[in-house]
C-alpha positions in Angstrom: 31.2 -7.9 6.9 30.3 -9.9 10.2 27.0 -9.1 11.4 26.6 -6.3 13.6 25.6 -6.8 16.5 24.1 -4.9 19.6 23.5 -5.0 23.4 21.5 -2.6 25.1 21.9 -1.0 28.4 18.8 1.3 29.3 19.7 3.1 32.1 17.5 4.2 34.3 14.7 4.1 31.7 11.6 5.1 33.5 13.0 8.5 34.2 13.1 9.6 31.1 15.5 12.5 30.2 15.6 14.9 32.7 15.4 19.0 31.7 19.2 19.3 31.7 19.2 16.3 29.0 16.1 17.0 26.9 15.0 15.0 24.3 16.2 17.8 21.7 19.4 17.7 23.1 20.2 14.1 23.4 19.4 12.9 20.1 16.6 10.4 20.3 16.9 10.2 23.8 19.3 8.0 23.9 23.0 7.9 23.9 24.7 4.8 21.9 28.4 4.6 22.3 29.8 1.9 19.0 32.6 -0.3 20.2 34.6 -0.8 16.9 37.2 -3.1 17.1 39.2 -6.5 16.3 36.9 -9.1 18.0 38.5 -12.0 15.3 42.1 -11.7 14.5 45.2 -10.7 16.3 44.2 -8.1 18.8 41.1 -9.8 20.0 42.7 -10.4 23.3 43.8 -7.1 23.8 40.5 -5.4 22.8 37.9 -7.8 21.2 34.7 -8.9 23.7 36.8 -7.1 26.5 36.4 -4.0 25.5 32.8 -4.1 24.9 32.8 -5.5 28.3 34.9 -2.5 29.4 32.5 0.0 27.4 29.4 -1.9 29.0 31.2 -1.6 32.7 31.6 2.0 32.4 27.5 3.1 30.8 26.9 0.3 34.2 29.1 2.7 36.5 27.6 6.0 34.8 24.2 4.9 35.9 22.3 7.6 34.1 24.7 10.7 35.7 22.2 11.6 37.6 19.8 12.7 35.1 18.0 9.1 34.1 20.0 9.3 30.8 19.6 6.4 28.9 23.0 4.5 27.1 23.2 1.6 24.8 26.4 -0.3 23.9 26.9 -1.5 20.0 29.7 -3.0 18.6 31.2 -4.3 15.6 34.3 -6.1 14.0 36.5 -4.2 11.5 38.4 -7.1 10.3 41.5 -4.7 10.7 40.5 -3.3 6.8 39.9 0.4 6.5 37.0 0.0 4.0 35.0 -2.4 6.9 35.6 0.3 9.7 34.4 2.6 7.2 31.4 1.0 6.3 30.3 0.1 9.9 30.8 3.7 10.7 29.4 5.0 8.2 26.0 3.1 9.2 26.4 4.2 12.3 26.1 7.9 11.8 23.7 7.6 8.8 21.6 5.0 10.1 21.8 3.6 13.5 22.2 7.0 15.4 25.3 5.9 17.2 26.8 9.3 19.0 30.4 7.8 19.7 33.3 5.4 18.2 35.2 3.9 21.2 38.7 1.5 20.7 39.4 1.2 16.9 43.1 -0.6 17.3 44.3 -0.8 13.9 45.7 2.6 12.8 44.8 3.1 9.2 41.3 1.9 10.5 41.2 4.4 12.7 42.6 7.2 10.9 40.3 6.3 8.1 37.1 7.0 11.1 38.6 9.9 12.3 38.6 11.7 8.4 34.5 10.0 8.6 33.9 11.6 12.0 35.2 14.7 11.5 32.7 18.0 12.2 29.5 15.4 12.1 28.0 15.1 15.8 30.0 11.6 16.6 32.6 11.8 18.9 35.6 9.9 18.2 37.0 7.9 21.8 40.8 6.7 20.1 41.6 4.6 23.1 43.8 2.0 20.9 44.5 3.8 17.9 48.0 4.9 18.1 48.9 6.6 15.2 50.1 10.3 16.4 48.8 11.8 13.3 45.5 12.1 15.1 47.0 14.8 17.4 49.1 16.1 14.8 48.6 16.8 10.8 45.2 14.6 11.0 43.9 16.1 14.1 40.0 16.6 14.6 38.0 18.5 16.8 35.5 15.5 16.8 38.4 12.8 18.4 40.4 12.3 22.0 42.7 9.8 22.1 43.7 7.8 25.1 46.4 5.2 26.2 49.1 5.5 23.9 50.4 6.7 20.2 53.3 6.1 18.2 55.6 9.4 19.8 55.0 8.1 23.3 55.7 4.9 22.0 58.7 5.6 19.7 60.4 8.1 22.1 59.5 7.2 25.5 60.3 3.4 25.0 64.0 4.5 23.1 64.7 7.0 25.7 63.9 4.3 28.5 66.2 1.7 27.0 68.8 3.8 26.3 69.2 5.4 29.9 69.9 1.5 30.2 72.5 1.5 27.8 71.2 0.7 24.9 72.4 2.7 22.0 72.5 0.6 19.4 69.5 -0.9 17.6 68.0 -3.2 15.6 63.9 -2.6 14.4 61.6 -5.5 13.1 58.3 -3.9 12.0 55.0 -4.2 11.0 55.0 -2.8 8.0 52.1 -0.2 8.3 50.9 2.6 9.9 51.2 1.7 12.9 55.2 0.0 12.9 56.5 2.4 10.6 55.3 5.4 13.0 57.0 3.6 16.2 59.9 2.9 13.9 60.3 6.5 13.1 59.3 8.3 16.0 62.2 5.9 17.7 64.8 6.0 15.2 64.6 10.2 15.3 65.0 9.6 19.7 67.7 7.4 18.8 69.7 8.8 16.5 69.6 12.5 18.0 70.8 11.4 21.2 74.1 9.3 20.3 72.7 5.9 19.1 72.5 4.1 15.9 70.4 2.0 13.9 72.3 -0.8 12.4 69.3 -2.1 10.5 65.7 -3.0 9.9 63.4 -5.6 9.0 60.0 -4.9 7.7 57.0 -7.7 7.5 53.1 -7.6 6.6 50.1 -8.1 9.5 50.0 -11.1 10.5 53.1 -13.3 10.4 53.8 -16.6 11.6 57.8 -17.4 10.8 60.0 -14.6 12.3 63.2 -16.8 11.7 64.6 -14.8 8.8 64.1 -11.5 10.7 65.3 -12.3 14.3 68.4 -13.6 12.3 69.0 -10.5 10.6 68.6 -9.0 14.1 71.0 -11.5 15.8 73.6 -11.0 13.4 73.3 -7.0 13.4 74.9 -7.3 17.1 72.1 -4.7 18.4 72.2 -4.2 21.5 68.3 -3.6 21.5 66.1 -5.6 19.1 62.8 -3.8 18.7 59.6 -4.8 17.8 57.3 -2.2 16.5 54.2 -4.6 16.1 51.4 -5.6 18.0 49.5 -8.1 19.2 49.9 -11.6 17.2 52.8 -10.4 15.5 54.3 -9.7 18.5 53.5 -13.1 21.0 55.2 -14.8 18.0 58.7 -13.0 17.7 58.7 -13.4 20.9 58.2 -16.9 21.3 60.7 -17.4 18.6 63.4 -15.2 19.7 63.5 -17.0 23.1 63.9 -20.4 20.6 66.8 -18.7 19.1 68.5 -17.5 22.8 68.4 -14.3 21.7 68.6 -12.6 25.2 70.8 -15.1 26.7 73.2 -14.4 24.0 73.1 -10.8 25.3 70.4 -8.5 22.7 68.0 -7.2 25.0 64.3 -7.8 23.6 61.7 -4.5 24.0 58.0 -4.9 22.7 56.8 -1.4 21.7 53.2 -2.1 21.8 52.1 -5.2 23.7 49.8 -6.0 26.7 49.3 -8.0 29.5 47.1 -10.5 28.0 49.9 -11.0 24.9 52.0 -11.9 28.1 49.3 -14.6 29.4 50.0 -15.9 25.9 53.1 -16.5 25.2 53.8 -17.6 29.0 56.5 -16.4 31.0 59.2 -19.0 30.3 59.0 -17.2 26.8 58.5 -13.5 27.6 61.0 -13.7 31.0 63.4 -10.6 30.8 61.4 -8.6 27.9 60.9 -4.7 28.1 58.0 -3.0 27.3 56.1 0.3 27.4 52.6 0.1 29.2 50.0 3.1 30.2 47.9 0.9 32.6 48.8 -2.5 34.9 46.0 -3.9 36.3 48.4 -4.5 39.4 49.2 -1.2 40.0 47.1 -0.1 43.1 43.9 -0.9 44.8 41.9 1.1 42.4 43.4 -0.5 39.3 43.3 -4.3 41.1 39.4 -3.4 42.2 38.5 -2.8 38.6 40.4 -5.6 37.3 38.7 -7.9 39.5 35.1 -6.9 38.8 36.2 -7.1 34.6 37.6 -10.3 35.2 34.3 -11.8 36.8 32.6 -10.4 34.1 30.3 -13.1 31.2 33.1 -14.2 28.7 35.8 -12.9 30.8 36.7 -16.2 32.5 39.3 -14.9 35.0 41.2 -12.7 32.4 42.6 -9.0 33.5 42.5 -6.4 31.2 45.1 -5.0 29.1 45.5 -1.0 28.9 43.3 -0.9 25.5 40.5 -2.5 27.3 41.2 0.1 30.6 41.3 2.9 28.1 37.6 2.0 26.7 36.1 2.2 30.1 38.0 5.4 30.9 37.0 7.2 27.8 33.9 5.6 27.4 33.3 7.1 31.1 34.5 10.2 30.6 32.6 11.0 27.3 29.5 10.0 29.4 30.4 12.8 31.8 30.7 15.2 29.8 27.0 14.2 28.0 25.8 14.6 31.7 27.2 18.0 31.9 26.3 19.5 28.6 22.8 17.8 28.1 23.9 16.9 25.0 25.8 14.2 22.7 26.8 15.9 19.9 30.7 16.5 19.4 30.9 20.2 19.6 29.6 20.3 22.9 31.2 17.4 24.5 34.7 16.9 23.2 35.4 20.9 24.7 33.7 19.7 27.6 36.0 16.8 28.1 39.0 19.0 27.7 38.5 21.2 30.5 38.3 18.3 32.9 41.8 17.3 34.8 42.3 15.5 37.7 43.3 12.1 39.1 42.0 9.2 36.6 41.4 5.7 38.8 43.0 3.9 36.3 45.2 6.0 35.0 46.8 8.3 37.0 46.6 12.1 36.9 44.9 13.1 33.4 44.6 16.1 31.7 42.9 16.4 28.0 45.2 18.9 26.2 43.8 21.2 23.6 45.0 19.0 20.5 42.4 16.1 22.1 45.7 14.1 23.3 45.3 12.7 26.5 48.5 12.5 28.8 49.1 10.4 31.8 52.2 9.0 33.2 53.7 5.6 31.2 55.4 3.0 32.8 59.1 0.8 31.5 58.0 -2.9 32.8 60.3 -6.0 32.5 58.5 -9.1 32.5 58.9 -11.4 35.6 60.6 -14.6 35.3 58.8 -17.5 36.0 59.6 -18.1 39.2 59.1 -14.8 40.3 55.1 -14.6 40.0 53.1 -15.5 43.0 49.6 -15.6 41.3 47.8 -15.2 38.2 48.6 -12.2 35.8 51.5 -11.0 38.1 54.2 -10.4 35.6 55.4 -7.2 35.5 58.3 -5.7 37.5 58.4 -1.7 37.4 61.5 -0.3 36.2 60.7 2.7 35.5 57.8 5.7 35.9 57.9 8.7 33.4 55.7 11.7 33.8 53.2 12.8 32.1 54.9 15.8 30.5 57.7 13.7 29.7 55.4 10.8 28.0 54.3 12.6 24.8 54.7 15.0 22.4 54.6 18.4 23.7 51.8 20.3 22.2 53.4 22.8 20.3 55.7 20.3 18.0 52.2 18.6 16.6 51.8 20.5 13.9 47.9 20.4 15.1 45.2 23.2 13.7 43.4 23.4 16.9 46.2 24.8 19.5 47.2 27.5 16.9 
C-alpha cells in the first residue's frame, strides 16, 4: 500500500470552535475530509492530485463557515483494489479520525467503502463512484453520491443516441462493476424502446490492444459502438478506432464515461466526432470558467481544467462542510439529513437537489467532441448537443429498490 499521506488546512485556527461547533460535537475539533482515489493508474487524470486539489479548494472556500471550524485534507491511493480502499478506510475511521471519504472512482472500491461506512459517523461523498447500487439495493444512510452512476449513464447516454437514430448497437466493456452496469442499464433503454444489440465485447481493466474488439464491432454493422469503460481503457479505443476509420466508415463512436482531460489525451484529431455523456464542462458559464481557472493555476495543476469527477469533489466536499457548519457536528446522522434538505442552484452544477435515497440530480449534458479545427483555445472541445433535465437524468426514486424512501 503507498504511503499515506496528508496535508493540512487549519482553518481559522485561533478561533477555536465556536458554541454552535463545540469540541463534543466536532470530534476532536477538527474536521478531516479523506480524498480516496486513483492517484497512479488509469484515472489519475480524471481524479488523482486534482481532486485533492479540488477537495483542498473547497475546505479554502469554506473558510471555517463562519464558526472558526478547523478542516484538514488527507488522501490516499487505492490502487483500484477493493482490499487497499478497504484498508485505508478502515484506518481512517479506526485510527486517524477522518469524518468523510470523498471521490473513490473505481466501483467495487467504492461499493466495498460504502458496506465499511455504513451507520459508523463517516460520511461517504461518492462523487466518482458510479455504480447505481449505491442508491438502490446497497444504499446507506451514511453516503450521497454526486456526478454520475451507471442508470444515468446507461439510459440517458442510449436514449440521447437513439433520438439520433441510433438503434442498433454494439457494447465493448470493461468487464466489472462499473461496464457491466452501463452495459445493462443501456441495453434494458435499448431494447425496450425498439433497438437491438447485435453484440458485445467484454475486456479486463486496463487494456492496451483494442484491435480484436473494435473488429468485432466493425463487422457487427452497429450503428452505435459503445464503450462502457473509463479512463485509460477508454483514451485507447479511441485512439485505435480512429486508426481503424471506424466513424468515417459510418459507426458512430459514444464514450459512456470519459472526461475532459481523457480528451486532452488522446487529442482531437483522434476523439473528433465522438459522443459522450458529461455532468460538468468547465466551459459552460462564467461560474464554471471562474472555477476552472483558479484549479488550473493551482501547484501541480499546470494549466489543466478539471474534469466533472474533480468538480464533483469540490462540490460535495463543499456541501458536506455546510452542512457540518449548520449541525455543529461531523458525524453522519446529523449531516447527511442535513445535506438532503438543501436544494438550490449549484455553481458548478446546475440546480441540485439531494433526494431521499442520497442521489444527487442535476441536469446532464450529450457533447460531441470538436474537430480540430473548430477549437479556438485550450480545453475548448466540446459542442453541446443536447441538455437533459434533471428529472429526466436518473432513476426516479421510486424504481431503486432503496430502504430509505420506503
Amino acid at each position: 500500500m503507498k504511503q499515506l499521506r496528508t496535508c493540512a488546512l487549519a482553518l481559522a485556527a485561533s478561533l477555536g470552535v465556536s458554541a454552535g461547533a463545540s469540541a463534543g460535537e466536532i470530534s476532536d475539533n477538527v474536521v478531516r475530509v479523506g480524498v480516496l482515489n486513483d492517484i497512479s493508474g488509469i484515472f489519475q487524470d480524471t481524479n488523482g492530485m486534482g481532486s485533492v486539489e479540488a477537495a483542498r479548494m473547497a475546505a479554502e472556500d469554506f473558510n471555517g463557515g463562519g464558526k472558526g471550524i478547523k478542516v484538514e485534507i488527507v488522501y490516499a491511493d487505492h490502487q483500484n483494489k477493493a482490499d487497499v480502499g478497504s484498508a485505508i478506510t478502515r484506518k481512517w475511521l479506526d485510527v486517524d479520525k477522518v469524518d468523510a471519504v470523498v471521490d473513490v472512482p473505481n466501483s467495487a472500491v467504492g461499493l466495498t467503502v460504502n458496506e465499511l461506512l455504513r451507520n459508523s459517523r463517516m460520511t461517504f461523498l461518492a462523487s466518482s463512484t458510479a455504480s447505481s447500487d449505491l442508491t438502490g439495493k446497497a444504499c446507506s444512510p451514511n453516503t450521497i453520491q454526486w456526478v454520475n452512476d451507471a442508470w444515468a449513464t446507461g439510459n440517458t447516454t442510449a436514449a440521447a443516441m437513439m433520438g439520433r437514430g441510433g438503434k442498433d448497437w454494439y457494447f465493448i466493456t470493461v468487464n466489472y462493476a462499473l461496464g457491466q452496469g452501463i452495459e445493462a442499464e443501456a441495453t434494458n433503454y435499448i431494447e425496450k424502446h425498439g433497438g437491438k444489440v447485435l453484440g458485445s465485447a467484454k475486456h479486463p481493466l486496463g487494456t492496451t490492444d483494442f484491435a480484436s474488439f473494435l473488429l468485432q464491432a466493425q463487422g457487427s454493422k452497429a450503428k452505435v459502438i459503445g464503450l462502457a469503460n473509463a479512463g485509460g481503457d477508454t483514451i485507447n479505443a479511441v485512439k485505435q478506432a480512429s486508426e481503424f476509420g471506424i466513424q468515417q466508415g459510418g459507426q458512430s463512436l459514444v464514450a459512456f464515461l470519459l472526461f475532459i482531460n481523457d480528451i486532452h489525451g488522446m487529442g482531437l484529431k483522434a476523439a473528433q466526432g465522438l459522443q459522450l455523456l458529461e455532468a460538468f464542462y468547465w466551459d459552460m458559464d462564467d461560474d464554471t470558467r471562474a472555477f476552472a481557472k483558479r484549479f488550473a493555476a493551482r501547484p501541480g495543476m499546470d494549466g489543466k481544467m478539471p474534469s466533472g469527477n474533480q468538480a464533483g469533489v469540490y462540490a460535495s466536499t463543499l456541501a458536506y462542510l455546510n452542512a457540518v457548519a449548520a449541525t455543529g457536528s461531523d458525524d453522519a446522522k446529523d449531516v447527511v439529513p442535513q445535506m438532503k434538505t438543501v436544494k438550490g442552484k449549484d455553481k458548478l452544477f446546475g440546480d441540485t437537489m439531494i433526494r431521499a435515497d442520497g442521489r444527487v440530480v442535476h441536469p446532464m449534458y450529450l457533447f460531441e467532441v470538436k474537430k480540430p479545427e473548430e477549437s479556438k483555445y485550450p480545453y475548448d472541445y466540446y459542442r453541446l448537443v443536447s441538455t437533459i433535465p434533471a428529472e429526466q437524468a436518473f432513476r426516479p426514486i421510486a424504481e431503486g429498490g432503496c430502504a430509505l424512501v420506503k
